[in-house]
NUKOL-963464 format. One line per field, with one value per atom (N, C-alpha, C, O, CB): x negated, y negated, z negated; atom name; residue in one letter. Coordinates in nm, 3 decimals. Atoms other than C-alpha are relative to their C-alpha. Glycine has a CB too. Layout:
east X / ...
north Y / ...
up Z / ...
atomo CA / ...
residuo A / ...
//
This chain:
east -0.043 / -18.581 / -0.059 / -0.072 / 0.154 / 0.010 / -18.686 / 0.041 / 0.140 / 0.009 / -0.086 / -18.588 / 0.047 / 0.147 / -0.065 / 0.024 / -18.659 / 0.191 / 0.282 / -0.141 / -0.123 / -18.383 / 0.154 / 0.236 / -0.021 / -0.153 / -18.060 / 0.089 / 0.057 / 0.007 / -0.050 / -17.805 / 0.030 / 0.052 / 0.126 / 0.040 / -17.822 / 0.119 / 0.095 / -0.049 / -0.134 / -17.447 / -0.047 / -0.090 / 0.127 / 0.053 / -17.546 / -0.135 / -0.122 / -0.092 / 0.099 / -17.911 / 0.026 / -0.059 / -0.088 / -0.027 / -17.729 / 0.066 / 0.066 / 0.020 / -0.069 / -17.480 / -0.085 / -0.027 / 0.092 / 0.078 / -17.769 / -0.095 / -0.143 / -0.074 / 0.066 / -17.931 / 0.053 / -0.021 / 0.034 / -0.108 / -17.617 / -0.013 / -0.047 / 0.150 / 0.030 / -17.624 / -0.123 / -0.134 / -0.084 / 0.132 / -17.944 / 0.022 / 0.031 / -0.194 / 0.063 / -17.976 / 0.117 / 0.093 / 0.014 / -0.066 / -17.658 / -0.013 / 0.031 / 0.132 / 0.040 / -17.770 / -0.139 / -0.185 / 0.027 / 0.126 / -18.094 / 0.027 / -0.039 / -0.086 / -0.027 / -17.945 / 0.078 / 0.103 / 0.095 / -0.118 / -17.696 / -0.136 / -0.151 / 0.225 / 0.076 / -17.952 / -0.093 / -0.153 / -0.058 / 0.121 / -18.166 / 0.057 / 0.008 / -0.098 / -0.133 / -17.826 / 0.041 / 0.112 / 0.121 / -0.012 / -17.824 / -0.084 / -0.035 / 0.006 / 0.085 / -18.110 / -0.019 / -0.066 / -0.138 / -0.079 / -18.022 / 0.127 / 0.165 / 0.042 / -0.115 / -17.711 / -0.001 / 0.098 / 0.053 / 0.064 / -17.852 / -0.081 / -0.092 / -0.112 / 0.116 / -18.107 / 0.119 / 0.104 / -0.189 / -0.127 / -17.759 / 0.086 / 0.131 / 0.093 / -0.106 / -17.528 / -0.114 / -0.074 / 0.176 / 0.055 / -17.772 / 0.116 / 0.213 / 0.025 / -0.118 / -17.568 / -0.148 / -0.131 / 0.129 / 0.108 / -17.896 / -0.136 / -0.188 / -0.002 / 0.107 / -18.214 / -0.106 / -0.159 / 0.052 / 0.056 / -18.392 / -0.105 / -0.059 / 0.085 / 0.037 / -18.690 / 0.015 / 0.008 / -0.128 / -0.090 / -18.558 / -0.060 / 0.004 / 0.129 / 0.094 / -18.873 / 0.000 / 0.053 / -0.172 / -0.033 / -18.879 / 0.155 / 0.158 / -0.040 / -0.127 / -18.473 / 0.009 / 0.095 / 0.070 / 0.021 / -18.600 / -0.102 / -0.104 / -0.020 / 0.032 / -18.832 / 0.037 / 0.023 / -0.064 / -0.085 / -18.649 / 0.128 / 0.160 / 0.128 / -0.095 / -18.379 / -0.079 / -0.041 / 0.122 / 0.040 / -18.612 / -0.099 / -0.110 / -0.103 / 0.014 / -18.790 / 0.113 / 0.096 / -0.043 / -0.095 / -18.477 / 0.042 / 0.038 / 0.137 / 0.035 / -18.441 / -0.105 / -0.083 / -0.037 / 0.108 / -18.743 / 0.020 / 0.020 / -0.086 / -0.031 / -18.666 / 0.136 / 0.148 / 0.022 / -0.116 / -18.326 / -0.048 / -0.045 / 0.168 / 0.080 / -18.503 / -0.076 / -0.021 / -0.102 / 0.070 / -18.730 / 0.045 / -0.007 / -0.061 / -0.088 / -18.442 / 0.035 / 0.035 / 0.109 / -0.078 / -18.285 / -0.128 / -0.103 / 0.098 / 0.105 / -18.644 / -0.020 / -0.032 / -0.160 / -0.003 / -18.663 / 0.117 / 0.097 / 0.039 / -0.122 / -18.312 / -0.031 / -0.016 / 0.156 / 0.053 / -18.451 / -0.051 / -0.019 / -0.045 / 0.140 / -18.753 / 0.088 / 0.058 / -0.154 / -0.068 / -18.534 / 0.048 / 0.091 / 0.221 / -0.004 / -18.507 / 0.147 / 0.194 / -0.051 / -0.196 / -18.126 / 0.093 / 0.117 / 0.094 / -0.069 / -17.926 / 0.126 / 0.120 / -0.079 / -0.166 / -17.538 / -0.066 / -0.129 / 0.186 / -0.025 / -17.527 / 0.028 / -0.040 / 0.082 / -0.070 / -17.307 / -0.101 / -0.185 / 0.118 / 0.121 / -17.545 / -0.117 / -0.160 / -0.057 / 0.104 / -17.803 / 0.026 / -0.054 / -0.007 / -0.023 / -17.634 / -0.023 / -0.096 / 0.131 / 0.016 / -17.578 / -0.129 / -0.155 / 0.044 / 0.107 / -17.895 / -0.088 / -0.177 / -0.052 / 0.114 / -18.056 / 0.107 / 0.054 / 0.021 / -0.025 / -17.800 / -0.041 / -0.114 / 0.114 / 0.057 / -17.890 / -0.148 / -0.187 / -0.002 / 0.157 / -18.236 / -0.021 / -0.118 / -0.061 / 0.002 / -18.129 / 0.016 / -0.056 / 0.040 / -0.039 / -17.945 / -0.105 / -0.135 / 0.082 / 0.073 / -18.205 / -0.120 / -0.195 / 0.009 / 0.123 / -18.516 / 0.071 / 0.059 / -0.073 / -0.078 / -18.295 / -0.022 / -0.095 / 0.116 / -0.027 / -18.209 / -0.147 / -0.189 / 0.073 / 0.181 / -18.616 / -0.047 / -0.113 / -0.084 / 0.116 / -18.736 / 0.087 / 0.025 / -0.038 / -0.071 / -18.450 / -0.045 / -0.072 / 0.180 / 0.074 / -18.569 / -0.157 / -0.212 / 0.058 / 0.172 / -18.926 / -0.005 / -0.049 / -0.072 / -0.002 / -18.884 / 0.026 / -0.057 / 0.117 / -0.018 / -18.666 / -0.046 / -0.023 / 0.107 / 0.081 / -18.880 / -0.136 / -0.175 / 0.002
north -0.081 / -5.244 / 0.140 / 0.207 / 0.005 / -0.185 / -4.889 / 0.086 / 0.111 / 0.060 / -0.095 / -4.601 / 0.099 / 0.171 / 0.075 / -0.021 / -4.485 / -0.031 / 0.035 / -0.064 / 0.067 / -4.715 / -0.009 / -0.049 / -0.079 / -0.009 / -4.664 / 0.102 / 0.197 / 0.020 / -0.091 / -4.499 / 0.167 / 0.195 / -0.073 / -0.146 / -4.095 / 0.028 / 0.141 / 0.146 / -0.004 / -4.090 / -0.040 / 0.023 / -0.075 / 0.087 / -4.354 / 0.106 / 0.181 / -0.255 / -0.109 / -4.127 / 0.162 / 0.220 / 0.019 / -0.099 / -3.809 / -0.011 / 0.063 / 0.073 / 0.024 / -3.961 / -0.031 / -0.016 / -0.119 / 0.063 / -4.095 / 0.103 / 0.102 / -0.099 / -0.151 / -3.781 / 0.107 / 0.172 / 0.058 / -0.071 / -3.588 / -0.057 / -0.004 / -0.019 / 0.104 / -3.872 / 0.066 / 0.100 / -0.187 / 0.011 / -3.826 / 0.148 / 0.182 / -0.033 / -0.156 / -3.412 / 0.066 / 0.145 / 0.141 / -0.050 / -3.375 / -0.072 / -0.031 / 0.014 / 0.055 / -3.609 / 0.023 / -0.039 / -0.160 / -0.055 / -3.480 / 0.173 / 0.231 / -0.006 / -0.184 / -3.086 / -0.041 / 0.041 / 0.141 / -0.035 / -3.218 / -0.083 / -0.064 / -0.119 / 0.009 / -3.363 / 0.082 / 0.096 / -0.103 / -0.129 / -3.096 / 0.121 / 0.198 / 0.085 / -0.089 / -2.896 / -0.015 / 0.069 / -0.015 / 0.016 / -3.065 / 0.044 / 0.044 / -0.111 / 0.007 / -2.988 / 0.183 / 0.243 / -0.120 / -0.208 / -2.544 / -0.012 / 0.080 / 0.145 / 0.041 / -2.684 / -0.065 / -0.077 / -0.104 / 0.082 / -2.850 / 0.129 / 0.153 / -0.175 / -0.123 / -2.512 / 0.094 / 0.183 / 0.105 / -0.113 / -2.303 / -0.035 / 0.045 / 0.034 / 0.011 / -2.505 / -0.085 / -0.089 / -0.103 / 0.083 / -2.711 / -0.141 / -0.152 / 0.123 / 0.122 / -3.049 / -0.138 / -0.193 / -0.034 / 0.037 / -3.251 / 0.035 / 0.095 / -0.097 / -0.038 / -3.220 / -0.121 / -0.218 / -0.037 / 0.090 / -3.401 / 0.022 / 0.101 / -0.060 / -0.087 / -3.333 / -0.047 / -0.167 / 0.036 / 0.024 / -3.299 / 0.045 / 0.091 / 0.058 / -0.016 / -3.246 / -0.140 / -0.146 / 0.057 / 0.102 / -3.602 / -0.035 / -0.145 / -0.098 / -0.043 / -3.517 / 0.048 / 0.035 / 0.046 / -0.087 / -3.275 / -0.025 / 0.054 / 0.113 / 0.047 / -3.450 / -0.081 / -0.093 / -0.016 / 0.152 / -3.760 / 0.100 / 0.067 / -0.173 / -0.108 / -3.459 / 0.078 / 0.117 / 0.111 / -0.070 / -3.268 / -0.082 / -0.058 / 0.124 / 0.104 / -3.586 / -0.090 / -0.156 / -0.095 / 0.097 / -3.725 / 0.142 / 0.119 / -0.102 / -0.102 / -3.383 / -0.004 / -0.023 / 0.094 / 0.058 / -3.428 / -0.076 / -0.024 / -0.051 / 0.127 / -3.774 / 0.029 / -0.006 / -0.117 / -0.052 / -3.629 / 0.111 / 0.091 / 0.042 / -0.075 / -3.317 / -0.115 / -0.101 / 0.092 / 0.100 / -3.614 / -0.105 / -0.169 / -0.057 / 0.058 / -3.774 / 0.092 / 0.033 / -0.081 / -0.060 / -3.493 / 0.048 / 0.030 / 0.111 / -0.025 / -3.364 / -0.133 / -0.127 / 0.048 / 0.145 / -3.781 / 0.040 / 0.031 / -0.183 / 0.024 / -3.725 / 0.101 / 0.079 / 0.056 / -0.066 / -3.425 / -0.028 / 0.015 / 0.073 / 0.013 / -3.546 / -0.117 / -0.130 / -0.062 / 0.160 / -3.866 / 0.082 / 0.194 / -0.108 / -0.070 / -3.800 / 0.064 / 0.175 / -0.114 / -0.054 / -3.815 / -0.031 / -0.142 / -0.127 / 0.011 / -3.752 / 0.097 / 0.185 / 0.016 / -0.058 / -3.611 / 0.143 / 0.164 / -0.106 / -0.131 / -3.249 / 0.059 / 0.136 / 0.033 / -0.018 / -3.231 / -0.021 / 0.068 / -0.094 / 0.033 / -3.442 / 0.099 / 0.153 / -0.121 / -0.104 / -3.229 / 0.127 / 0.160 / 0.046 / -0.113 / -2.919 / -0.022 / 0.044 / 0.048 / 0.067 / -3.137 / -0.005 / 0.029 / -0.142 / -0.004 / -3.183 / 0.118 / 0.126 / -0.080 / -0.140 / -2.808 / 0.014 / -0.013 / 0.193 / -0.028 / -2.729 / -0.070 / -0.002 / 0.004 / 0.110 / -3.031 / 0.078 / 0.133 / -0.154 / -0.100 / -2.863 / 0.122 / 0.138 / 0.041 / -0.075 / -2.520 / -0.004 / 0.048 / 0.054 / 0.024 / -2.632 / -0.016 / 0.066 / -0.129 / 0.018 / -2.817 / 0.026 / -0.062 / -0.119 / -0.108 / -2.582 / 0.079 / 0.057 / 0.066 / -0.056 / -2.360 / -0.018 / 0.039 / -0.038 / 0.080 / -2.552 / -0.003 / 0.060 / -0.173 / -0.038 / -2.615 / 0.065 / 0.058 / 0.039 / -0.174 / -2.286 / 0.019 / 0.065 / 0.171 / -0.051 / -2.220 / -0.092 / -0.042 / -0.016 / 0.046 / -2.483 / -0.040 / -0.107 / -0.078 / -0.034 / -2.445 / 0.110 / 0.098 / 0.042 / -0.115 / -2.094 / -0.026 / 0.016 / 0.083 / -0.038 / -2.185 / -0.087 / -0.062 / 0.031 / 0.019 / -2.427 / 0.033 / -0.004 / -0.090
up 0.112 / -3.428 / 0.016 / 0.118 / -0.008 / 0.005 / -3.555 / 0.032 / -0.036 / -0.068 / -0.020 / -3.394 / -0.139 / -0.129 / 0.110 / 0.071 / -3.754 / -0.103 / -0.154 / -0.003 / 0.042 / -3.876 / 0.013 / -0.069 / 0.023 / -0.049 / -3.683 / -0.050 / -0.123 / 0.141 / 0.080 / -3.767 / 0.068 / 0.186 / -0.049 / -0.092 / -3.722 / 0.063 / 0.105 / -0.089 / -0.099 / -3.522 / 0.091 / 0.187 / -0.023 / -0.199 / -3.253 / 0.026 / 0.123 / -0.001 / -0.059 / -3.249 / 0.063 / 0.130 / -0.111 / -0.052 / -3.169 / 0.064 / 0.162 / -0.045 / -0.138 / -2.984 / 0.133 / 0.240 / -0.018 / -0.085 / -2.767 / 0.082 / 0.195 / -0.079 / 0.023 / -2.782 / 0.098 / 0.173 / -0.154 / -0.075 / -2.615 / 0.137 / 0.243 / -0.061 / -0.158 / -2.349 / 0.121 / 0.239 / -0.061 / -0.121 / -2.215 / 0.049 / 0.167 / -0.070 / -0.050 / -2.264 / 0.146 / 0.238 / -0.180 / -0.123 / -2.034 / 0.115 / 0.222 / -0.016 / -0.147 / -1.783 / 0.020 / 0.116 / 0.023 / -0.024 / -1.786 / 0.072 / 0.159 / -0.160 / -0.066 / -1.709 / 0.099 / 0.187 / -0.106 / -0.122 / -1.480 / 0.128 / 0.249 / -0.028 / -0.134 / -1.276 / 0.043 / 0.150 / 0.012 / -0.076 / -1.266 / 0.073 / 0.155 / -0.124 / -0.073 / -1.192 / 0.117 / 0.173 / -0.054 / -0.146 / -0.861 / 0.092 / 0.205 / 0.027 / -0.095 / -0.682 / -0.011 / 0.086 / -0.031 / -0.060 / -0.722 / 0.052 / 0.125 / -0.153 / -0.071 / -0.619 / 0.171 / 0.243 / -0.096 / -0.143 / -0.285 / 0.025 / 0.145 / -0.019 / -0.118 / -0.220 / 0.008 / 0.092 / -0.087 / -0.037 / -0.235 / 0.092 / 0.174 / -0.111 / -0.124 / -0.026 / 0.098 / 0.215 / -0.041 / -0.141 / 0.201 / -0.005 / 0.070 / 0.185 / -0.014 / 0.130 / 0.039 / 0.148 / -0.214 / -0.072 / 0.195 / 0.000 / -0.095 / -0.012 / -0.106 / 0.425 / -0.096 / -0.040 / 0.211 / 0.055 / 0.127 / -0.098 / -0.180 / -0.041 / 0.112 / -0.124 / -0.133 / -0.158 / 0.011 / 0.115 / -0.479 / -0.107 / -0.201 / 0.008 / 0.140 / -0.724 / -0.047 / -0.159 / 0.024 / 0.081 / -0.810 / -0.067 / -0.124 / 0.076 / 0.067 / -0.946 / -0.070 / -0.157 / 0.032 / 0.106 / -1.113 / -0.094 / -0.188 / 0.046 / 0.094 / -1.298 / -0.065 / -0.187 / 0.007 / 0.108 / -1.390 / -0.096 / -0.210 / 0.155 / 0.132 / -1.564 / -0.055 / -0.165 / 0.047 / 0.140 / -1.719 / -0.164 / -0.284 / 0.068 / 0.112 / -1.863 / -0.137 / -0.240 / 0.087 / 0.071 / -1.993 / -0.084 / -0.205 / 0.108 / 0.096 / -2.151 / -0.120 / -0.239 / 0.073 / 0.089 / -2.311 / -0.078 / -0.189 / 0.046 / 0.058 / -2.450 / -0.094 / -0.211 / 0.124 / 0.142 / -2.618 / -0.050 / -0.172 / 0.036 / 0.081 / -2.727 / -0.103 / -0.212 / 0.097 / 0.080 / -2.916 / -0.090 / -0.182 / 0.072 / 0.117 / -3.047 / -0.050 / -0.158 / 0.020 / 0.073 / -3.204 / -0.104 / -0.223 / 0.081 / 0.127 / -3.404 / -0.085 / -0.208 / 0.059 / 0.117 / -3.525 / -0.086 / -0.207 / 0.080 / 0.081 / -3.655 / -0.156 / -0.276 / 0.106 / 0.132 / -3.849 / -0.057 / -0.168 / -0.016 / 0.053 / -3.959 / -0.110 / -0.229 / 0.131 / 0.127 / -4.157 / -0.158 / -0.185 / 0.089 / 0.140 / -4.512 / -0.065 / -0.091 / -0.102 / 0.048 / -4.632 / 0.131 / 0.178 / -0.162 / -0.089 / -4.373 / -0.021 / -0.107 / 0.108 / 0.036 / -4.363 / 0.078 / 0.182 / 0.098 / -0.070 / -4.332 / 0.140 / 0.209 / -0.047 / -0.152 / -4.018 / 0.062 / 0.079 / 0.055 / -0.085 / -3.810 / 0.014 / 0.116 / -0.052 / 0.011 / -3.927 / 0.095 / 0.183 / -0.150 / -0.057 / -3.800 / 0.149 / 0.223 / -0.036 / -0.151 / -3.463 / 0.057 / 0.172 / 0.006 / -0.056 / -3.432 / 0.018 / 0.103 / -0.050 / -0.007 / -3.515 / 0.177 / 0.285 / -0.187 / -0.153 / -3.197 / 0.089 / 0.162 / 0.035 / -0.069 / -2.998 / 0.028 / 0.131 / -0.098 / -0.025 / -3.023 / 0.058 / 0.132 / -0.115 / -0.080 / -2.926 / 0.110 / 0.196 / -0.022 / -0.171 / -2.623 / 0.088 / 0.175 / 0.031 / -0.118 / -2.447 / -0.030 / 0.014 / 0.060 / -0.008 / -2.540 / 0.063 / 0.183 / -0.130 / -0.139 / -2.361 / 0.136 / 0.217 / 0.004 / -0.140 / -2.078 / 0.054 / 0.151 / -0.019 / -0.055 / -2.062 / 0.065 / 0.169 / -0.061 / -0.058 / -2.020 / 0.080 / 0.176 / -0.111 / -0.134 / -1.773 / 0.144 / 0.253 / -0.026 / -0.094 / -1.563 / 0.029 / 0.116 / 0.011 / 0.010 / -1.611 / 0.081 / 0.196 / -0.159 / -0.039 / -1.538 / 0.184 / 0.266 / -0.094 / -0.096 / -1.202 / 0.111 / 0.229 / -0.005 / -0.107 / -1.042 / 0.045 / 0.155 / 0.006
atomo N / CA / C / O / CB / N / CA / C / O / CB / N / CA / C / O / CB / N / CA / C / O / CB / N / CA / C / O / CB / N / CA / C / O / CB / N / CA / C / O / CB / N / CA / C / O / CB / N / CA / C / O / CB / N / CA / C / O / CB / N / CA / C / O / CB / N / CA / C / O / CB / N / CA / C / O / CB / N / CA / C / O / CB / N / CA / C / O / CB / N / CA / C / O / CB / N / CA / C / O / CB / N / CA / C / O / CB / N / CA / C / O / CB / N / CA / C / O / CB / N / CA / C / O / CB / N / CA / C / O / CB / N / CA / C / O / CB / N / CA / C / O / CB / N / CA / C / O / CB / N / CA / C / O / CB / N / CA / C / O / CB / N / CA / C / O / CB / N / CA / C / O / CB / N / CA / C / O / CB / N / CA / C / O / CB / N / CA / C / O / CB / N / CA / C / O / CB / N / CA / C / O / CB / N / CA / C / O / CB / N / CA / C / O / CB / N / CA / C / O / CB / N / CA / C / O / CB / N / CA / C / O / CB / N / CA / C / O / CB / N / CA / C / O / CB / N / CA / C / O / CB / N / CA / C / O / CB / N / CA / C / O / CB / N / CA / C / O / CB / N / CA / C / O / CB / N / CA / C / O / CB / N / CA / C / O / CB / N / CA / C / O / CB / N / CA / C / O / CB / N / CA / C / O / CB / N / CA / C / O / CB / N / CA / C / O / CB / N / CA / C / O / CB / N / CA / C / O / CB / N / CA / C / O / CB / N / CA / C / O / CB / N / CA / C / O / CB / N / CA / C / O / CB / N / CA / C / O / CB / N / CA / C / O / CB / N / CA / C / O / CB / N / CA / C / O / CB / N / CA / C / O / CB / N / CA / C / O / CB / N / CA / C / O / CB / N / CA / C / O / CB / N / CA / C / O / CB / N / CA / C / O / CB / N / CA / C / O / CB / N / CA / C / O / CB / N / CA / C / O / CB / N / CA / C / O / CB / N / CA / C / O / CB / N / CA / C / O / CB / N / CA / C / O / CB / N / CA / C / O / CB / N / CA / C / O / CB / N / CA / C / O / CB / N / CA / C / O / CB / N / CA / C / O / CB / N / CA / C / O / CB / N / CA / C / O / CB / N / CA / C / O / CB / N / CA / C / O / CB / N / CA / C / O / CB / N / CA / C / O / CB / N / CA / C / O / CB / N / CA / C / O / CB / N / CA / C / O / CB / N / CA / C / O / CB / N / CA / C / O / CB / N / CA / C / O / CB / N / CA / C / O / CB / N / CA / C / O / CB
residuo X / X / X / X / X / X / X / X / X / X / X / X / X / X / X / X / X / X / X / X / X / X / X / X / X / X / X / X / X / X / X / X / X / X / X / X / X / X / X / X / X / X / X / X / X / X / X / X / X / X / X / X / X / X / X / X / X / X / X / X / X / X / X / X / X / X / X / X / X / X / X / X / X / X / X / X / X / X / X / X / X / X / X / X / X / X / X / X / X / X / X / X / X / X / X / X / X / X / X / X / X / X / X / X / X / X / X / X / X / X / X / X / X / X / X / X / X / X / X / X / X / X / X / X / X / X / X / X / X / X / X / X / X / X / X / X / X / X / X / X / X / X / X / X / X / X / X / X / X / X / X / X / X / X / X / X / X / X / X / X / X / X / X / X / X / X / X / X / X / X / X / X / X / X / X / X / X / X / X / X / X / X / X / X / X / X / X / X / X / X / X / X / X / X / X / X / X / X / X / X / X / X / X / X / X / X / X / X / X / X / X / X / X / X / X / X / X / X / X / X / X / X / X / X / X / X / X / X / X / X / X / X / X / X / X / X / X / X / X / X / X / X / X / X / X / X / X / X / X / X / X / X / X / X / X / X / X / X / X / X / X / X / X / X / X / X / X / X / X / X / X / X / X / X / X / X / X / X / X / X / X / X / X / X / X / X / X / X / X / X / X / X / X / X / X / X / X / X / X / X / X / X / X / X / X / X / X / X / X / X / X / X / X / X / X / X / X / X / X / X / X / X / X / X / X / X / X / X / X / X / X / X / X / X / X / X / X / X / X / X / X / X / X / X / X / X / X / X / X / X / X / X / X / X / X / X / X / X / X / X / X / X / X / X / X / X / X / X / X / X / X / X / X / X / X / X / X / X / X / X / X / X / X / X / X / X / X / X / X / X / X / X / X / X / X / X / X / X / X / X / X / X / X / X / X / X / X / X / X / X / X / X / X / X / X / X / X / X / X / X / X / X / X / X / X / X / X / X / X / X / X / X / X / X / X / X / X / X / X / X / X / X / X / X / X / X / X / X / X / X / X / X / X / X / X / X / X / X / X / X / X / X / X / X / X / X / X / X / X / X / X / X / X / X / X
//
């Protein structure tokens, strides 16, 4: 099936999914260089969360890009977009 096709709730719900498990894993590994909890290296952590960032950043511009879509959602999604361009450049910036 189309990602085109689904419906835009489950796509922003899906959307939310990923972008906070994408920041919270990238939230672990400044969390591990502050306390020392493991003796481990944690750039491949930080790419699998900022990719999955990525990937809900990419759902939330599809959701825009769809023609008639409910207002709300819409709004959900312009934030959805601020958040994790945000989040991006903060961890762009801090590795």
């Amino acid at each position: 099936m189309n990602w085109m096709d689904k419906d835009e709730e489950l796509l922003i719900q899906r959307s939310f999914i990923f972008g906070v498990t994408g920041i919270l894993l990238c939230l672990i590994p400044l969390a591990n260089g502050y306390f020392q909890w493991l003796d481990a290296p944690m750039q491949p952590l930080n790419g699998v969360g900022i990719a999955l960032q990525l990937f809900a950043l990419s759902i939330s511009v599809l959701i825009l890009r769809k023609r008639k879509i409910k207002e709300a959602v819409k709004e959900k999604a312009k934030k959805m977009i601020l958040v994790l361009t945000v989040s991006l450049i903060f961890f762009f910036m801090v590795i």
